[in-house]
Backbone as a printed PyTorch tensor [residue, N CA C, xyz], in Angstrom:
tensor([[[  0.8060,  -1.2020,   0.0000],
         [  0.0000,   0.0000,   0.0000],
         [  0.8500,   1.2670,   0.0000]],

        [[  1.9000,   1.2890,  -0.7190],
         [  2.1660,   2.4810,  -0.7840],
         [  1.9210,   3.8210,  -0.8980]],

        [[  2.2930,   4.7310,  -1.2050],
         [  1.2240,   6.0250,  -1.8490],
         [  1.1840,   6.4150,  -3.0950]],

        [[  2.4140,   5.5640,  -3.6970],
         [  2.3050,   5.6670,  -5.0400],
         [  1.2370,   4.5920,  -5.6760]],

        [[  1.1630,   3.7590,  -5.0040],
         [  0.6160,   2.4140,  -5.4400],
         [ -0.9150,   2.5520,  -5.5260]],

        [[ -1.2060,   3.2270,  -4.4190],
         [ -3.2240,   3.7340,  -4.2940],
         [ -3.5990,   3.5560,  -5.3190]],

        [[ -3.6470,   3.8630,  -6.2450],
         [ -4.5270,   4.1360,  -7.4680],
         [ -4.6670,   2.5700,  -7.9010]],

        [[ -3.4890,   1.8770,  -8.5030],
         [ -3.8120,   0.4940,  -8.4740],
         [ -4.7400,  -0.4900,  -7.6720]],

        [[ -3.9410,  -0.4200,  -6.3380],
         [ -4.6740,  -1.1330,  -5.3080],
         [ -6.4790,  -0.8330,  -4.9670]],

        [[ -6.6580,   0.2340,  -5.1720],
         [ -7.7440,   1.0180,  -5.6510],
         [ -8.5350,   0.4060,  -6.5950]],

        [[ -7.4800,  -0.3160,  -7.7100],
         [ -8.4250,  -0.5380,  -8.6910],
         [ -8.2650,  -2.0850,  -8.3090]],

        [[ -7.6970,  -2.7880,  -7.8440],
         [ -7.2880,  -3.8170,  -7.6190],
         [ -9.0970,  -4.2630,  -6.3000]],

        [[ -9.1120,  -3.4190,  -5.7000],
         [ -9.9850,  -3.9420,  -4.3530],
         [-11.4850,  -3.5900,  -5.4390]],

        [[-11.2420,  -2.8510,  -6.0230],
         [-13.0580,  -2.7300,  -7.1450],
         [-13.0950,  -4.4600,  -7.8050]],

        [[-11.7680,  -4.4200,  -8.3810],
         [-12.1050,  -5.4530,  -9.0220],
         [-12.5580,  -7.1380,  -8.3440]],

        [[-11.7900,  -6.8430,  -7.2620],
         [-12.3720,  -7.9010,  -6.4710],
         [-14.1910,  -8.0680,  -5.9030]],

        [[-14.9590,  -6.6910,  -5.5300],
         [-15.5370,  -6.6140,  -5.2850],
         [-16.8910,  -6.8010,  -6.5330]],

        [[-15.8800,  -6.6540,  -7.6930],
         [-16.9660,  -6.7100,  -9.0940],
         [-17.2510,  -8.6350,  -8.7290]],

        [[-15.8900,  -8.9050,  -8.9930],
         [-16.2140, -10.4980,  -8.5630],
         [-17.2550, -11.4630,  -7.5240]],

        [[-17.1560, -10.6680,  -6.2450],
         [-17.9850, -11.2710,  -5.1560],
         [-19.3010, -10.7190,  -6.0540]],

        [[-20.0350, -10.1550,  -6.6790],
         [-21.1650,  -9.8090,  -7.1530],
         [-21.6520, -10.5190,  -8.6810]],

        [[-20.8240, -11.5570,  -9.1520],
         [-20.7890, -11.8580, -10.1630],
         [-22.0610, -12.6530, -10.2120]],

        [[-22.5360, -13.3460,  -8.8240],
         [-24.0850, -13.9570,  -8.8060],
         [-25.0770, -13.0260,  -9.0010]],

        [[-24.8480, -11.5390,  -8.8430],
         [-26.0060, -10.7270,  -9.2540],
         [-25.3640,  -9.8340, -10.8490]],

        [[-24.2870,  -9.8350, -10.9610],
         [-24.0140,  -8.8650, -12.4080],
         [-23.3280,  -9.7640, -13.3280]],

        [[-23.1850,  -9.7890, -14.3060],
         [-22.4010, -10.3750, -15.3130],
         [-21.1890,  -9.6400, -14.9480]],

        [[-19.8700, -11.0090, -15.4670],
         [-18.7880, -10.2290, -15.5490],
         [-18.0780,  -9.1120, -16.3910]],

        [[-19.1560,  -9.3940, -17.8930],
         [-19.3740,  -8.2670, -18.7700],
         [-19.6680,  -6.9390, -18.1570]],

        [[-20.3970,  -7.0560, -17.2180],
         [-21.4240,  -5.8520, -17.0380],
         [-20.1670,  -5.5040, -16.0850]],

        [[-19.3470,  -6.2740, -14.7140],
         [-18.6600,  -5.6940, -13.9280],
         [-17.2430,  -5.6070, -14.5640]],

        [[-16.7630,  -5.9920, -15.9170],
         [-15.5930,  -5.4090, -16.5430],
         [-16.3370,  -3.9720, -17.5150]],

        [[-17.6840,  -3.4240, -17.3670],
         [-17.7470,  -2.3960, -18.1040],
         [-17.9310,  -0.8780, -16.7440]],

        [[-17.7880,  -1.6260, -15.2870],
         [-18.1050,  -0.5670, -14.3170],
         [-16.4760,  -0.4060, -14.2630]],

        [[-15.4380,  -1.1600, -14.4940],
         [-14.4540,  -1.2990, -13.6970],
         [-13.4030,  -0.3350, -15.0400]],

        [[-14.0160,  -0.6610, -16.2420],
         [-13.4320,   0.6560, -17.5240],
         [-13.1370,   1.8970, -17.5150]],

        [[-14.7150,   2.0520, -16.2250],
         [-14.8470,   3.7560, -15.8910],
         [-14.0610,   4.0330, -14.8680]],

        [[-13.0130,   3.4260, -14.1040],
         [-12.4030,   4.1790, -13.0310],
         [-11.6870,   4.7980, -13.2290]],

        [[-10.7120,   4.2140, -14.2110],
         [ -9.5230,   5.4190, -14.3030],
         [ -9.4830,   6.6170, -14.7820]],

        [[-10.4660,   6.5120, -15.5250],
         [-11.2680,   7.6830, -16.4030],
         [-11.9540,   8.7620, -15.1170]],

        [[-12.5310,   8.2610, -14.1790],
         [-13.1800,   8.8930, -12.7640],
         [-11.8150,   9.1930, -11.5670]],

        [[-10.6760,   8.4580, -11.8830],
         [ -9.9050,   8.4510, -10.8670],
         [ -9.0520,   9.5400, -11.6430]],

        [[ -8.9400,   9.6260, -12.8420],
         [ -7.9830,  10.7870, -13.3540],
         [ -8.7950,  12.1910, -13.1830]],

        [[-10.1380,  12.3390, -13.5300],
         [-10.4030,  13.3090, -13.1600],
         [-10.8510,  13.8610, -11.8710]],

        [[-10.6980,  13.4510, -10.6130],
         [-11.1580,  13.3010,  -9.9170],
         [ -9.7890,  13.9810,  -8.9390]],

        [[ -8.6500,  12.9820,  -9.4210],
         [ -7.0960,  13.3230,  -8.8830],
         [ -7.3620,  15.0530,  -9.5490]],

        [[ -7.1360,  14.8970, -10.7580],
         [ -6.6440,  16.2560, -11.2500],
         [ -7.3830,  17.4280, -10.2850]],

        [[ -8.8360,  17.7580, -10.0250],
         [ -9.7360,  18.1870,  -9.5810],
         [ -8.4970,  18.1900,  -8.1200]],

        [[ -8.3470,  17.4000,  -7.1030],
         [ -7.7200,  17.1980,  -6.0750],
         [ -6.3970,  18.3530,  -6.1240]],

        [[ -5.6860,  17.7960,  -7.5420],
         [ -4.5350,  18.9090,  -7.6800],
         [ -4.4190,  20.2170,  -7.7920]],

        [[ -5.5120,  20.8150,  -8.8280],
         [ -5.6500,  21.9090,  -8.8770],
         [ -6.2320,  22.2520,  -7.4480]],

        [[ -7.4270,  22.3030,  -6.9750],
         [ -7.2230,  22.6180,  -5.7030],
         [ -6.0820,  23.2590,  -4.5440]],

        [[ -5.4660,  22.0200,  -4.6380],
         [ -4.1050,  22.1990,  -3.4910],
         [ -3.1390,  23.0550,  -4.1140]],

        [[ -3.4950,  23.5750,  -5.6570],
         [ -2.6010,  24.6890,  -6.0880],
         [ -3.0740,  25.7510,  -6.2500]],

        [[ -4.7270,  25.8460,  -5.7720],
         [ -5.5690,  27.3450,  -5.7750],
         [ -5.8240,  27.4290,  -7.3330]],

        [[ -5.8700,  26.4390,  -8.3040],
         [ -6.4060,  26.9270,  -9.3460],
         [ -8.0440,  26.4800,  -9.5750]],

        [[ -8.5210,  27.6790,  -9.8960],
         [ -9.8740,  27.6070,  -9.8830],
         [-10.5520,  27.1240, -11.4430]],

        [[ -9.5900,  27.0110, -12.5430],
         [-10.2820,  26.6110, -13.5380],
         [ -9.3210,  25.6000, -14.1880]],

        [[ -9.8850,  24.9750, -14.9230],
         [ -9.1090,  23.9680, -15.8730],
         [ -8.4200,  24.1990, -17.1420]],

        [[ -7.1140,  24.0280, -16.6800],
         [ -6.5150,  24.2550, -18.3620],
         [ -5.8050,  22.8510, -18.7510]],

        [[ -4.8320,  22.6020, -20.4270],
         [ -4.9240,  21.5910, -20.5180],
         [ -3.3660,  21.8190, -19.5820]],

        [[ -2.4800,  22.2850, -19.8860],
         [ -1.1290,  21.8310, -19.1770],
         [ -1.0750,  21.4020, -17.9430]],

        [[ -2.2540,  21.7240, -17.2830],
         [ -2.5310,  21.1610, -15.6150],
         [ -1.3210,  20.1300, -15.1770]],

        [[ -1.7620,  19.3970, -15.6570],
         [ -0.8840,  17.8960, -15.5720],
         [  0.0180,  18.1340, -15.7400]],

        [[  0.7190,  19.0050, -16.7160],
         [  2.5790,  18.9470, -16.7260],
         [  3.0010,  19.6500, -15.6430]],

        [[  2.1340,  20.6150, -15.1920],
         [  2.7550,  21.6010, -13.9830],
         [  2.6140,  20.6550, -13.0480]],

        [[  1.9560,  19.5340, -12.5150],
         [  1.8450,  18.7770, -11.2990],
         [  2.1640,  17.7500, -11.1110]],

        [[  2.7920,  17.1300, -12.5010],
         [  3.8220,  16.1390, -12.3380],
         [  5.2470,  17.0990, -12.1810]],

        [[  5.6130,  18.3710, -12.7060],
         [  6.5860,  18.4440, -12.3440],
         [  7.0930,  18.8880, -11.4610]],

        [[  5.7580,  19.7650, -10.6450],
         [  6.1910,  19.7390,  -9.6440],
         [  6.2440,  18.7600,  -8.3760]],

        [[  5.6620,  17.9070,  -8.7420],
         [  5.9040,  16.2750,  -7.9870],
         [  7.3370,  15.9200,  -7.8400]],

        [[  7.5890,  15.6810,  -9.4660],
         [  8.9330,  15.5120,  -9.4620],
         [ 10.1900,  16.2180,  -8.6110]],

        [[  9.5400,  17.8410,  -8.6630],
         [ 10.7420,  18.3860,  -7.8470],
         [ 10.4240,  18.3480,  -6.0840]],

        [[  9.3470,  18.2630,  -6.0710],
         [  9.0670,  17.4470,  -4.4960],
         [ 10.1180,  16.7700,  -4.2120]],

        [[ 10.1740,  15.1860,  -5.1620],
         [ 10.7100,  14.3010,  -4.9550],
         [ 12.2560,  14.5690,  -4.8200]],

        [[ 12.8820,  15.4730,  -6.1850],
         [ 14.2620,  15.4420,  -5.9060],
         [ 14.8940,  16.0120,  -4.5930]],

        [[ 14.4830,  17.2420,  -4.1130],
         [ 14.6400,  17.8880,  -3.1240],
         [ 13.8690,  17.2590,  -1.7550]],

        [[ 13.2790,  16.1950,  -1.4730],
         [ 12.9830,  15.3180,  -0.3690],
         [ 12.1440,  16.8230,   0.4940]],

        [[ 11.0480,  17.0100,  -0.5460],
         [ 10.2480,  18.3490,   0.3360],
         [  9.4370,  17.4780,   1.1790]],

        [[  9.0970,  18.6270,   2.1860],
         [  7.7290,  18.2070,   2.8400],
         [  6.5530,  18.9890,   2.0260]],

        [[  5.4340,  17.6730,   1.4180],
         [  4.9580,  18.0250,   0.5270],
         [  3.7430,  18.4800,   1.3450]],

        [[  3.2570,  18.3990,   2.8290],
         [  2.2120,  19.1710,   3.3510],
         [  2.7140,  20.4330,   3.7670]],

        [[  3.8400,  20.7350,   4.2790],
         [  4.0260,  21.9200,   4.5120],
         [  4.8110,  22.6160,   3.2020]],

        [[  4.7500,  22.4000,   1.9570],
         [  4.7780,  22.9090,   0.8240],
         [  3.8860,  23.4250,   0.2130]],

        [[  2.7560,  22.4790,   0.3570],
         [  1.3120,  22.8660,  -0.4350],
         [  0.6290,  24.0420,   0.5190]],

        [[  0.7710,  23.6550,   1.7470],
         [  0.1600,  24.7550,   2.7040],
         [  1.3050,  26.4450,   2.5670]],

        [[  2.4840,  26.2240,   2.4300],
         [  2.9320,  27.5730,   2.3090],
         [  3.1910,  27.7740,   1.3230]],

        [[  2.5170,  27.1610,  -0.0920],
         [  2.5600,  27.9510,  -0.9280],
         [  1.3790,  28.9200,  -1.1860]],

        [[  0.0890,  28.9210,  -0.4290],
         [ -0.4300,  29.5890,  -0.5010],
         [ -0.1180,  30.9900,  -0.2250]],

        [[  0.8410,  31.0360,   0.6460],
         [  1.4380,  32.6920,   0.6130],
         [  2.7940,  32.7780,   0.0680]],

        [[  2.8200,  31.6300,  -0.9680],
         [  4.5510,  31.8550,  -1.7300],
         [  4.9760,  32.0450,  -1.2120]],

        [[  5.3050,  30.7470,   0.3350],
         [  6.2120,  31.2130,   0.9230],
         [  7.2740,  29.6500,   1.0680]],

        [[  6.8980,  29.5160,   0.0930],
         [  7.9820,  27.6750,   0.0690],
         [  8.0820,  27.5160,  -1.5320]],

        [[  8.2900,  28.5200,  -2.0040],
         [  9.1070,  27.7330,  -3.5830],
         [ 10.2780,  27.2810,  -3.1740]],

        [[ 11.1600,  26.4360,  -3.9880],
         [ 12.3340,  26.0950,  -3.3630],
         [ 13.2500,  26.6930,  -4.2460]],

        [[ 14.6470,  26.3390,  -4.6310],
         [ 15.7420,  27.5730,  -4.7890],
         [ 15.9560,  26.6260,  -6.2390]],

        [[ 16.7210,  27.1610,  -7.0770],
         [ 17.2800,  26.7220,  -8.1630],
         [ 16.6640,  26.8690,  -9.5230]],

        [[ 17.3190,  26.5950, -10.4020],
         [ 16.9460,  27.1700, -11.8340],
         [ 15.5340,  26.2880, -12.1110]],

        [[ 15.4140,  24.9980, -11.6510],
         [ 14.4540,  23.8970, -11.9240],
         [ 13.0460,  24.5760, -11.1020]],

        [[ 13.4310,  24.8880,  -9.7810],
         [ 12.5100,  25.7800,  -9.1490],
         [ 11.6920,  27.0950,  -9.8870]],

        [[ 12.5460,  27.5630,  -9.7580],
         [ 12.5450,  29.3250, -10.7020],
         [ 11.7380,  28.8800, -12.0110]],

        [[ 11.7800,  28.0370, -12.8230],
         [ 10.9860,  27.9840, -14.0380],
         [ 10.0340,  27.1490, -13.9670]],

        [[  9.6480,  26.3560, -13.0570],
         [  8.2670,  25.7620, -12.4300],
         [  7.1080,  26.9730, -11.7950]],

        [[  7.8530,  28.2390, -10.9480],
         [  7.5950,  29.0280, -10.3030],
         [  6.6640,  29.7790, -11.2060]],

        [[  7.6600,  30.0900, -12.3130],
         [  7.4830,  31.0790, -13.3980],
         [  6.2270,  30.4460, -14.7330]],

        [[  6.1050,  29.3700, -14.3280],
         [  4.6300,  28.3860, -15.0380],
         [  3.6440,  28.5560, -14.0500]],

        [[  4.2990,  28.6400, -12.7210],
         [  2.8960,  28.5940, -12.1900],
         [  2.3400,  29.7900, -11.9660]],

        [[  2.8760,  31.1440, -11.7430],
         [  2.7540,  32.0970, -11.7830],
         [  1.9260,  32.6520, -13.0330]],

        [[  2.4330,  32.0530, -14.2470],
         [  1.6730,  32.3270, -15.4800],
         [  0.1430,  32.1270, -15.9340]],

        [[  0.0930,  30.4690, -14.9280],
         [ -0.8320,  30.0430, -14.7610],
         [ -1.8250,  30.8570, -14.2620]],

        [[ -1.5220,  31.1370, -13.0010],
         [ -2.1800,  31.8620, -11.9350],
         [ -2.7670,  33.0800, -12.8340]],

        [[ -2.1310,  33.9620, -13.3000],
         [ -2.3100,  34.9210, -13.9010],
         [ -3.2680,  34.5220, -15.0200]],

        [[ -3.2840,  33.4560, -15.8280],
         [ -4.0150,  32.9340, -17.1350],
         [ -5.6180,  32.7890, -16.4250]],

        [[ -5.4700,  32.7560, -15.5290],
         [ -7.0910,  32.4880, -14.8510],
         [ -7.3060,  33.8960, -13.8670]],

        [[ -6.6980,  35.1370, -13.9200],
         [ -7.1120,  35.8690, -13.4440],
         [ -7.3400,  35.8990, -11.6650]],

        [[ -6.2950,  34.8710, -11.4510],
         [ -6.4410,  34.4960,  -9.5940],
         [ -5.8410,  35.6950,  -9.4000]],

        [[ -7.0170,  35.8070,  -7.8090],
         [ -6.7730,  37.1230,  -6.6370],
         [ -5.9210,  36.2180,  -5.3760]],

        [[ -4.4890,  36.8600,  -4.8570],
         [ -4.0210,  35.9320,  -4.1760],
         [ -4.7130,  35.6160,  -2.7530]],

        [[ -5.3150,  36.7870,  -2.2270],
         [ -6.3380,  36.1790,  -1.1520],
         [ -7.0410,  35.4650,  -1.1680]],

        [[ -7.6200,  35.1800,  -2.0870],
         [ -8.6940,  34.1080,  -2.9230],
         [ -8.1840,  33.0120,  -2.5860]],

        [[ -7.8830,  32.9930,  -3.4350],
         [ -7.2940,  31.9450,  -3.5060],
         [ -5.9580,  31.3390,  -2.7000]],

        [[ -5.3530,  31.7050,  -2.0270],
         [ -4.4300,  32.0110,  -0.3950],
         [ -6.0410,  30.9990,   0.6190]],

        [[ -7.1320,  31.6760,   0.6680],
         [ -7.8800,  31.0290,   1.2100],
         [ -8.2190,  29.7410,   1.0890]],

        [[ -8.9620,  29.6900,  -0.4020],
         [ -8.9450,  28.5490,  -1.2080],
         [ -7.8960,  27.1980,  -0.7410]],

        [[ -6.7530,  27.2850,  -0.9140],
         [ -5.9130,  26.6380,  -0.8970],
         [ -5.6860,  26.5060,   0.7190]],

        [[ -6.2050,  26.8280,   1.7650],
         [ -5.6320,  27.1150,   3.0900],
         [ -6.9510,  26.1090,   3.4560]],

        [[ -8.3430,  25.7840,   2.7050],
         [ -9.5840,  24.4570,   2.7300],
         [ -8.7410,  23.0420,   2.3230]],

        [[ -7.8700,  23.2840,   1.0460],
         [ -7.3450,  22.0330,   0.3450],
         [ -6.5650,  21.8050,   1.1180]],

        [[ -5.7850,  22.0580,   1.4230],
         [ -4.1930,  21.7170,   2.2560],
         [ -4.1250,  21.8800,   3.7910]],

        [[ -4.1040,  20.5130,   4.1540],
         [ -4.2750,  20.9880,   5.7780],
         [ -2.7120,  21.3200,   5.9960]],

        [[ -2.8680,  21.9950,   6.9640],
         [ -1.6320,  22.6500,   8.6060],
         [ -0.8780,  21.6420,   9.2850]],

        [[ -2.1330,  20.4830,   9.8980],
         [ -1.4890,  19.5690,  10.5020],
         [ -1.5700,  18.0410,   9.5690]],

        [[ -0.8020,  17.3880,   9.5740],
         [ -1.1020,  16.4160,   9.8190],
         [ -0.4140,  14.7640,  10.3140]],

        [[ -0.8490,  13.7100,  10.5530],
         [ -0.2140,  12.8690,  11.4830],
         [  0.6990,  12.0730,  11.2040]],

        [[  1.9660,  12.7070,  11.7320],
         [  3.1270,  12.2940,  10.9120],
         [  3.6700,  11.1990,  12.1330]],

        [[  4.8100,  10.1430,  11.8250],
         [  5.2890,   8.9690,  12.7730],
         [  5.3760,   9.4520,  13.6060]],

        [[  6.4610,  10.6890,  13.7480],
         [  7.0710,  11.1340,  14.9160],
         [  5.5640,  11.8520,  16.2770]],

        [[  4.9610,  11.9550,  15.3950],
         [  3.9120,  12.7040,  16.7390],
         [  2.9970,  11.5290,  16.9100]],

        [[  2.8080,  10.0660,  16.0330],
         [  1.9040,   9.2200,  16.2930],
         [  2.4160,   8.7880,  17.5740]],

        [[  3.9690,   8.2240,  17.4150],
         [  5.4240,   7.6870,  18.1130],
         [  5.0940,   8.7250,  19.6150]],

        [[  4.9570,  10.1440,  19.8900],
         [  5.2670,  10.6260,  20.9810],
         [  3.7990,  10.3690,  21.7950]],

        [[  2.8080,   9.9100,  21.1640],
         [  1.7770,   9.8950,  21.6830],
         [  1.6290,   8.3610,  22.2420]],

        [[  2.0390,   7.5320,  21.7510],
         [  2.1270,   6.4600,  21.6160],
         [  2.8870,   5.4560,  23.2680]],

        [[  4.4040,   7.2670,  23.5720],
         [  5.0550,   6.7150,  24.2060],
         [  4.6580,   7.2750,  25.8050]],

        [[  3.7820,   8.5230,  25.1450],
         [  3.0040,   8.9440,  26.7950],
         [  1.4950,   8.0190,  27.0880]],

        [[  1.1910,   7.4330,  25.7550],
         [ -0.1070,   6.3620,  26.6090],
         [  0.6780,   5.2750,  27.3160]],

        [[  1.7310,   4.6260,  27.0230],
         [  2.0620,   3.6300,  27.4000],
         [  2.5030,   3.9720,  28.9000]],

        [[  2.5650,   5.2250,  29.1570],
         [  3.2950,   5.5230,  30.6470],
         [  1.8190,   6.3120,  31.4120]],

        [[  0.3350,   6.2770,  30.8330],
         [ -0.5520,   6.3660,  31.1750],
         [ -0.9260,   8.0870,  31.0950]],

        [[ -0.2430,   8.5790,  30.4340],
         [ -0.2740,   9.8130,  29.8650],
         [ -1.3280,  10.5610,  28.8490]],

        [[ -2.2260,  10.4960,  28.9980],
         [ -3.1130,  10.7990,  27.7940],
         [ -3.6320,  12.2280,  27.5360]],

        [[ -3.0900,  13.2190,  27.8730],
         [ -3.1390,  14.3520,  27.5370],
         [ -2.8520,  15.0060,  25.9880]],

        [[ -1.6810,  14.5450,  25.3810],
         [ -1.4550,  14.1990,  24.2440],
         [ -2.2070,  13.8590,  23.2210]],

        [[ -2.8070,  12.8200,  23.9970],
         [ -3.6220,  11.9600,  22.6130],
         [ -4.9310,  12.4190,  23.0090]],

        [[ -5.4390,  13.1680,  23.9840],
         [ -6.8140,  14.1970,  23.9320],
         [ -6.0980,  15.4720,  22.8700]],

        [[ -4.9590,  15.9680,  23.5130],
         [ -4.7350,  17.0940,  22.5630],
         [ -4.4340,  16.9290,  20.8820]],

        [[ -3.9230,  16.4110,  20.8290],
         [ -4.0480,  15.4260,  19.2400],
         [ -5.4970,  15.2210,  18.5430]],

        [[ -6.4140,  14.5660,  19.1460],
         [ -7.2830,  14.1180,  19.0820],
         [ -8.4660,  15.8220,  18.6870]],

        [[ -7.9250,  16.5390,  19.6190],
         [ -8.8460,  17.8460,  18.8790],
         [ -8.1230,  18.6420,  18.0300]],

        [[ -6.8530,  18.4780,  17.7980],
         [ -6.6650,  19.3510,  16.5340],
         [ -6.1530,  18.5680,  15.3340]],

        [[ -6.7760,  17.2430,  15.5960],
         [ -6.8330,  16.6210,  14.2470],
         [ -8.3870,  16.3820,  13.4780]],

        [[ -8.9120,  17.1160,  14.6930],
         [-10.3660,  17.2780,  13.8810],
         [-10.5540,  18.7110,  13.4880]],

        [[ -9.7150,  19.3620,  13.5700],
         [ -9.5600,  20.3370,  12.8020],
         [ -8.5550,  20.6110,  12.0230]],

        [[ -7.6860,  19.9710,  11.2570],
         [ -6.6030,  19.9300,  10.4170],
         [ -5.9730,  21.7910,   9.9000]],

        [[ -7.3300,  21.7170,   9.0380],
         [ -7.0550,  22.9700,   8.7280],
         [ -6.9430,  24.0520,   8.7930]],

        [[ -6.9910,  24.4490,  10.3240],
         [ -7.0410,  25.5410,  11.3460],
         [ -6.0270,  25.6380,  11.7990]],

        [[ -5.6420,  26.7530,  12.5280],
         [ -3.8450,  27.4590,  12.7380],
         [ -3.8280,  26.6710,  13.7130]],

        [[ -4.5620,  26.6300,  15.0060],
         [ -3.9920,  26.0490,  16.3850],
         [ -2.5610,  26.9320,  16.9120]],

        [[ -3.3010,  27.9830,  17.2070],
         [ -1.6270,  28.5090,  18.1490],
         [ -1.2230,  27.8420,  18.9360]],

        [[ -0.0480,  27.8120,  19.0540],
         [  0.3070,  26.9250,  20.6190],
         [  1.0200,  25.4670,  19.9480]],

        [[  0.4160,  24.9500,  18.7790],
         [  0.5370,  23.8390,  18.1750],
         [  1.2260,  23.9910,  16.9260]],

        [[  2.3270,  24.6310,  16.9340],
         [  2.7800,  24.7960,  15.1820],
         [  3.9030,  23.5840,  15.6190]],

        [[  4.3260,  22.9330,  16.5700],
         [  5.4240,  22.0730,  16.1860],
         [  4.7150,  20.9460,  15.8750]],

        [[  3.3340,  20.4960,  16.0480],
         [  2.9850,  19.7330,  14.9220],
         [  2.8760,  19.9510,  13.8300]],

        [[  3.1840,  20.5580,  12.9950],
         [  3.1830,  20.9130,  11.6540],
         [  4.3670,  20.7120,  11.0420]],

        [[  5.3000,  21.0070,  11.7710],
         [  6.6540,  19.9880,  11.6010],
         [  7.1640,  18.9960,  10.9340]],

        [[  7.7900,  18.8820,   9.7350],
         [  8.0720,  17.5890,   9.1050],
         [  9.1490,  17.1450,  10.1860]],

        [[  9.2990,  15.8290,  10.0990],
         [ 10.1960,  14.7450,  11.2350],
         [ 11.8520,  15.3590,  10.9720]],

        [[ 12.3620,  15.5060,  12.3090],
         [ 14.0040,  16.0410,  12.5150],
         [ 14.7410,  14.9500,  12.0270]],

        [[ 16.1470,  14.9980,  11.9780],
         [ 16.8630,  13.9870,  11.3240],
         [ 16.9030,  12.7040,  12.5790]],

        [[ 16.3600,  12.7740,  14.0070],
         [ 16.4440,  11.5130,  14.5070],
         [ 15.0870,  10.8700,  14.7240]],

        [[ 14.2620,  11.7640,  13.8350],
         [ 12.8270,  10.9630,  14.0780],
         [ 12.4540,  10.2250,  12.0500]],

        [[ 13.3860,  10.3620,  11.1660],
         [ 13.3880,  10.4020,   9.9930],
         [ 13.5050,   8.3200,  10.1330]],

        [[ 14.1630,   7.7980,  10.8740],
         [ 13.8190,   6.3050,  10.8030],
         [ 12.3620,   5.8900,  11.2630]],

        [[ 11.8010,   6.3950,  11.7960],
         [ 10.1450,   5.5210,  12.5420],
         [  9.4790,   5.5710,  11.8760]],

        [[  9.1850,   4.2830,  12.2210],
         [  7.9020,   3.5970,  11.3030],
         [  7.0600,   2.9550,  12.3110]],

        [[  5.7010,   3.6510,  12.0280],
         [  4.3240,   3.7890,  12.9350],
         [  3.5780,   2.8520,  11.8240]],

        [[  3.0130,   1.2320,  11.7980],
         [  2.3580,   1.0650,  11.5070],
         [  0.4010,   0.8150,  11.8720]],

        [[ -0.2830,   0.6450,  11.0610],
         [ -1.3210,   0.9300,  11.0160],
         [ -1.8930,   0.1940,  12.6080]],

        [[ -1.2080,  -0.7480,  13.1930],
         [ -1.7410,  -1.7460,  14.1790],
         [ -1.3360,  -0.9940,  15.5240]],

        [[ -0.0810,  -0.1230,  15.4680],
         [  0.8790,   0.4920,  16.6730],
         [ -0.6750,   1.0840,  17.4010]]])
């Protein structure tokens, strides 16, 4: 289950489920529901992307600007929630010529649709949460229940039902993991 992998596995658990139904649908009929996903899952993602980049209308290059800026996610090992969240006030482009001419597409963009940056600063501040639950804060919560501590995991517990809200007091959850919390691995059972 990776995060690259979703979309497959995604299509992988439909298809199973077309199967358990094969006593009520033909498998014709559940290989013609299972045609339409990717077709629903591409537009559906894209819709997701623009969003988290404050664009309010559809153009066709969409997709090249958000794979590449994926890509430069990836090379530079960003934190891609606290990227998407401060770019709403352009305040996390990252440095370099590869940067600078991604910047300068998206900027164009922005401009091609006539975006107001408050607007859309807002916009994008609904798509992109502030917090969210990364190993290292699952891990610290994890290590004050076990010592009967649960203050934590009440305080956790209410500002993860609000993701997308500032929470003063709480910006070091927002925090991508320091270089000695960069090994933990919190699985789904911990």
């Amino acid at each position: 289950y990776a995060f690259d992998q979703q979309p497959m596995v995604g299509m992988w658990n439909c298809a199973r489920l077309g199967e358990a139904l094969f006593s009520l649908i033909t498998p014709e009929e559940a290989q013609a529901e299972l045609d339409t996903y990717w077709k629903a899952f591409g537009a559906e993602y894209a819709a997701l992307m623009r969003a988290k980049l404050g664009l309010a209308t559809e153009a066709s290059d969409d997709g090249a600007l958000v794979r590449d800026l994926l890509d430069l996610l990836q090379a530079d090992r960003a934190d891609y929630t606290g990227f998407f969240r401060g770019l709403g006030s352009m305040a996390t482009v990252g440095h370099g010529e590869p940067w600078e001419a991604w910047t300068a597409r998206y900027l164009a963009r922005l401009r091609l649709e006539g975006s107001n940056a408050a607007e859309r600063q807002r916009r994008m501040n609904r798509a992109n949460p502030k917090f969210v639950l990364r190993n290292w804060i699952a891990q610290e919560a994890i290590e004050r229940a076990d010592r009967k501590e649960f203050g934590l995991v009440e305080e956790l517990r209410q500002l993860f039902a609000t993701p997308f809200d500032d929470h003063p007091g709480m910006e070091r959850f927002a925090e991508p993991p320091g270089p000695e919390a960069r090994h933990l691995e919190v699985s789904c059972s911990s």
